[in-house]
MARBA-3410 file (N, C-alpha, C, O; in Angstrom, 1 decimal):
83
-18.2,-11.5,-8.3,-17.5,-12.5,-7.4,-18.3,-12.5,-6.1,-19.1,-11.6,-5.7 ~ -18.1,-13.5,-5.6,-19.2,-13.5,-4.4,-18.4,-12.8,-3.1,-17.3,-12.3,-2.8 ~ -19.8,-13.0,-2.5,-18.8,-11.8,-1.5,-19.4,-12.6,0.5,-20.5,-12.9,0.7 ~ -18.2,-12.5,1.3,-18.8,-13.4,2.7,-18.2,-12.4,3.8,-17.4,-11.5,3.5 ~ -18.5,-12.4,4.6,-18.3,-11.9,6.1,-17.4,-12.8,6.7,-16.4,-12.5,5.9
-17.1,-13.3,7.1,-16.2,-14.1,8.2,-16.0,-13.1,9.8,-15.8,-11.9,10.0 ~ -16.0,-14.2,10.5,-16.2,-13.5,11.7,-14.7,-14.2,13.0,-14.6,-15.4,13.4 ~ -14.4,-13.8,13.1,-13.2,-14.4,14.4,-13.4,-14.0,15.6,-13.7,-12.9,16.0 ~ -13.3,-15.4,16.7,-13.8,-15.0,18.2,-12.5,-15.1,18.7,-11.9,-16.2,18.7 ~ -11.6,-13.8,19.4,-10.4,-14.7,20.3,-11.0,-14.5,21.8,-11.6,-13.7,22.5
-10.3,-15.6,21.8,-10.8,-14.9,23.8,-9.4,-13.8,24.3,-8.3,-13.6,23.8 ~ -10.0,-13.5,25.6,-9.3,-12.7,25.9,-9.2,-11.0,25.1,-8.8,-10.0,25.8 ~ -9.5,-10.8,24.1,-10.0,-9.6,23.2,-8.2,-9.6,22.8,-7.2,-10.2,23.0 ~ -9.0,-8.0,21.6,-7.4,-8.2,20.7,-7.0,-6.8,20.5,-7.9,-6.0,20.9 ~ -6.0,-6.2,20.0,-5.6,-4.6,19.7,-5.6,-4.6,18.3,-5.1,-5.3,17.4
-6.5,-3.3,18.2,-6.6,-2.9,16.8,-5.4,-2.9,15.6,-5.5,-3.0,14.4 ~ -3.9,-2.8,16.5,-2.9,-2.8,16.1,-2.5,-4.6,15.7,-1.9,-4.8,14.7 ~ -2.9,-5.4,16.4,-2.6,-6.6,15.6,-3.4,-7.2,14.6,-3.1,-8.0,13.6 ~ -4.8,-6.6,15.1,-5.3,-6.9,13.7,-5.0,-6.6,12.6,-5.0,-7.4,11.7 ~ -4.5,-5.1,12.4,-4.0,-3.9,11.5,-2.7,-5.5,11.1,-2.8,-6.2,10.1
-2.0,-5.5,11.7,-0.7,-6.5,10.8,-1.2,-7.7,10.7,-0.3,-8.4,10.2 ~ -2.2,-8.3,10.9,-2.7,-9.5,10.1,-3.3,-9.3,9.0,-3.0,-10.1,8.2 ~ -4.1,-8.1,8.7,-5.0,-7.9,7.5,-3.9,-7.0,7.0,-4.2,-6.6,5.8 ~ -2.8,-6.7,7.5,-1.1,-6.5,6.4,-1.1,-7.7,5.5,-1.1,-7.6,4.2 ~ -1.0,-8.7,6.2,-0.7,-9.9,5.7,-1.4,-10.7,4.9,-0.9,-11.6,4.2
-2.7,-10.5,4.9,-3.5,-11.3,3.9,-3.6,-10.3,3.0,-4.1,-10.9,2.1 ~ -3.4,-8.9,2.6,-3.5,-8.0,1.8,-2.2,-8.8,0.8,-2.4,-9.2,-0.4 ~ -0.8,-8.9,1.4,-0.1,-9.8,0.9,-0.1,-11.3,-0.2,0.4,-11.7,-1.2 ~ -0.9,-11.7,0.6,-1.1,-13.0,0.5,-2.1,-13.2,-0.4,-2.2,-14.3,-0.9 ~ -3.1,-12.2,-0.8,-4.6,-12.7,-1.2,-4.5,-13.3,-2.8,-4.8,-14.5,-3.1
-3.8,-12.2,-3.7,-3.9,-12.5,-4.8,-3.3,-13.9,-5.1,-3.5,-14.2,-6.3 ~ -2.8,-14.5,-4.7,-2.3,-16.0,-4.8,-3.6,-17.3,-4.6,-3.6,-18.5,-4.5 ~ -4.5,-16.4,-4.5,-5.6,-17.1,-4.4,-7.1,-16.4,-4.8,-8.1,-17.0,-4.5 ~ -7.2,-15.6,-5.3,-7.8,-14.7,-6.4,-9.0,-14.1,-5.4,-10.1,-14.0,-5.9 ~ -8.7,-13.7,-4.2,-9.0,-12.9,-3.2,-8.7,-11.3,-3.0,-7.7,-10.7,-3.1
-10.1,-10.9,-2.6,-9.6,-9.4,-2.4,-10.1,-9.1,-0.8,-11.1,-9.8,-0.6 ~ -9.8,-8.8,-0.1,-9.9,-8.4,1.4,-10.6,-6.8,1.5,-9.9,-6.0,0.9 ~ -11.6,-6.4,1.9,-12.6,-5.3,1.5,-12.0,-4.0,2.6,-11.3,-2.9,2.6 ~ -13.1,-5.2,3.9,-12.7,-3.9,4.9,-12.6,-5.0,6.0,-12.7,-6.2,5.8 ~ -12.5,-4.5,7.1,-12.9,-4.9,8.5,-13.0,-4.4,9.6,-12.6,-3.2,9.6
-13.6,-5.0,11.1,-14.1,-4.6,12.0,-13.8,-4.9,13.0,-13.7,-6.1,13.2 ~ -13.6,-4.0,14.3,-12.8,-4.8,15.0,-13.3,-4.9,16.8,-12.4,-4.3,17.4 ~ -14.0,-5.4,17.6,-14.8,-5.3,19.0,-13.4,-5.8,19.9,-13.3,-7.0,20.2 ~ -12.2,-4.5,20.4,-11.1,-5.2,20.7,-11.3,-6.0,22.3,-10.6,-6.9,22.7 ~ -12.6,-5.3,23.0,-13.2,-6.0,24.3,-13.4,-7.1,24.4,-13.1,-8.0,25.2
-14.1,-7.2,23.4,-15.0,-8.5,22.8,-14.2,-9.4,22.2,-14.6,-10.6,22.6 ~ -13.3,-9.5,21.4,-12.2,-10.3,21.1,-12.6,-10.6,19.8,-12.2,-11.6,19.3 ~ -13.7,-9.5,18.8,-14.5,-10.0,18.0,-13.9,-9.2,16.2,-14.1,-8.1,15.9 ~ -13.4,-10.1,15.6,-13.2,-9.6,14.1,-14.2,-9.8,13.1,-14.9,-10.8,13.0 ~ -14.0,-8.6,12.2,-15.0,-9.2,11.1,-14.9,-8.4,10.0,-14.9,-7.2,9.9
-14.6,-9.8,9.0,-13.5,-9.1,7.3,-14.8,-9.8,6.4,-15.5,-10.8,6.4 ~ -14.5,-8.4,5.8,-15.3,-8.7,4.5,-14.4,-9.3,3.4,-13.2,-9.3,3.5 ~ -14.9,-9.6,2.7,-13.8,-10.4,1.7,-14.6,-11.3,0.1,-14.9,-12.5,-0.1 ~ -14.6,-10.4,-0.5,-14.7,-10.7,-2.1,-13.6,-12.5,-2.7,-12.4,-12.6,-2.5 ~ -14.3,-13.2,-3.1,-13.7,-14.7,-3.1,-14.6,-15.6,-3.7,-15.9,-15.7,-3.8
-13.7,-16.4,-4.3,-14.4,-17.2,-5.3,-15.6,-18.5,-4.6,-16.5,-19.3,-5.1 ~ -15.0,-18.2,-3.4,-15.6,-19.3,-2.2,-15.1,-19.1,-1.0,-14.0,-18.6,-0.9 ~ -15.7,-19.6,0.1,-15.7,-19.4,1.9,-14.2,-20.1,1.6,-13.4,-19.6,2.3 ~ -13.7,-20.9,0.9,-13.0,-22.2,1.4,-11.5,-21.3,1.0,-10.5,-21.4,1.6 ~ -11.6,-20.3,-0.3,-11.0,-19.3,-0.6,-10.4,-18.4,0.2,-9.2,-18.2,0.0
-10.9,-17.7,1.1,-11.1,-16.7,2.0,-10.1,-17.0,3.2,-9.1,-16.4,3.6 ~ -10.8,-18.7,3.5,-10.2,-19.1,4.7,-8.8,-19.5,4.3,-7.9,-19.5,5.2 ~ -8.6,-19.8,3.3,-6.6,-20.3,2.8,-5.9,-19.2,3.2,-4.9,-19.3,4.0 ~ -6.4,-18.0,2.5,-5.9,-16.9,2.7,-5.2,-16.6,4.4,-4.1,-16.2,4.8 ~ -6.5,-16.8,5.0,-6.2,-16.2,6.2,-5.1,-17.6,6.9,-4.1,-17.4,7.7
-5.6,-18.9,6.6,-4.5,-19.9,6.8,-2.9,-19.5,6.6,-2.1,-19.5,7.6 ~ -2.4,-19.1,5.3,-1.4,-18.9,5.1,-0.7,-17.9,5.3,0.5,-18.1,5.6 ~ -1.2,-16.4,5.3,-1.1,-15.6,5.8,-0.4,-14.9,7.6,0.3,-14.0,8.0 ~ -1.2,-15.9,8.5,-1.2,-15.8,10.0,-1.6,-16.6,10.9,-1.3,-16.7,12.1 ~ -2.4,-17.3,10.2,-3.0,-18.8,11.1,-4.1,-18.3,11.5,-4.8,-19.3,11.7
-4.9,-17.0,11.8,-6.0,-16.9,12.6,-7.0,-17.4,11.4,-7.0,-16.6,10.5 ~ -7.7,-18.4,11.2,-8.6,-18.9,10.5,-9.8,-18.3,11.1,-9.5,-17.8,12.2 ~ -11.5,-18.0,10.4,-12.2,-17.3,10.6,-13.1,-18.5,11.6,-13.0,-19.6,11.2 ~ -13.8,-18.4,12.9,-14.8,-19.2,13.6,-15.8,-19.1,12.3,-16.0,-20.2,11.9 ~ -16.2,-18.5,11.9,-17.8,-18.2,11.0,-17.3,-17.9,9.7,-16.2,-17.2,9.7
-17.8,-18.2,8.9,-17.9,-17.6,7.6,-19.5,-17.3,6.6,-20.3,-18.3,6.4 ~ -19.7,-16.1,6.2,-21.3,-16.3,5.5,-21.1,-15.9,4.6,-20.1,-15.2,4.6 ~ -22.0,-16.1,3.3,-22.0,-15.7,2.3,-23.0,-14.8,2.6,-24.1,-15.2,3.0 ~ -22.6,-13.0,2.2,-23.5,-12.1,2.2,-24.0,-11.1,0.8,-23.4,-11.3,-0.2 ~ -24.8,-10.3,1.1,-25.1,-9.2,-0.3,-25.1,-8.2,0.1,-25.7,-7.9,1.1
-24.5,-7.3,-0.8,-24.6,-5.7,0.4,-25.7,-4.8,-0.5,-25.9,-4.9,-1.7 ~ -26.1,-4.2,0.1,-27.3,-3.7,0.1,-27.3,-2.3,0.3,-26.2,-2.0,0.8 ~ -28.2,-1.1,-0.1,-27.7,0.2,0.9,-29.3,0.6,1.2,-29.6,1.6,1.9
END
C-alpha cells in the first residue's frame, strides 16, 4: 500500500497532549477507509505535525483526518522508507 507523510502547520504551536487525542481519533476512524496511521511527530513550538500514514491515496489519508477532527493535513507526499 502506498505510504505518504502529511505535514500540519498550526500557528500559534500545539501540545503533544492534543495531538495524542487527535491521532486517538483517526486511529478510530481509519479503518472506515482502509487506512492505517503509522506514527507521528510532533514540533509543539513550531506548531508543526507530521503522520505517516499507510493509504490507498493522499485523498484517503486526508478523509480520515477530515472526519475524525477537522485538522486536514497543509502538505501531503507520497514517500518510501528506506533504512
Amino acid at each position: 500500500m502506498p505510504l505518504y507523510m502529511d505535514i500540519h502547520h498550526i500557528d500559534g504551536g500545539v501540545s503533544v497532549d492534543d495531538v495524542a487525542a487527535a491521532h486517538a481519533k483517526d486511529l478510530e476512524t481509519q479503518s472506515k477507509h482502509g487506512v492505517n496511521y503509522l506514527r507521528y511527530w510532533v514540533d509543539e513550538a513550531e506548531g508543526k505535525i507530521f503522520c505517516l500514514v499507510e493509504a490507498p491515496s493522499a485523498d484517503a489519508a486526508c478523509d480520515v483526518h477530515r472526519e475524525a477532527h477537522g485538522l486536514v493535513a497543509d502538505e501531503v507526499y507520497a514517500v518510501s522508507e528506506h533504512t
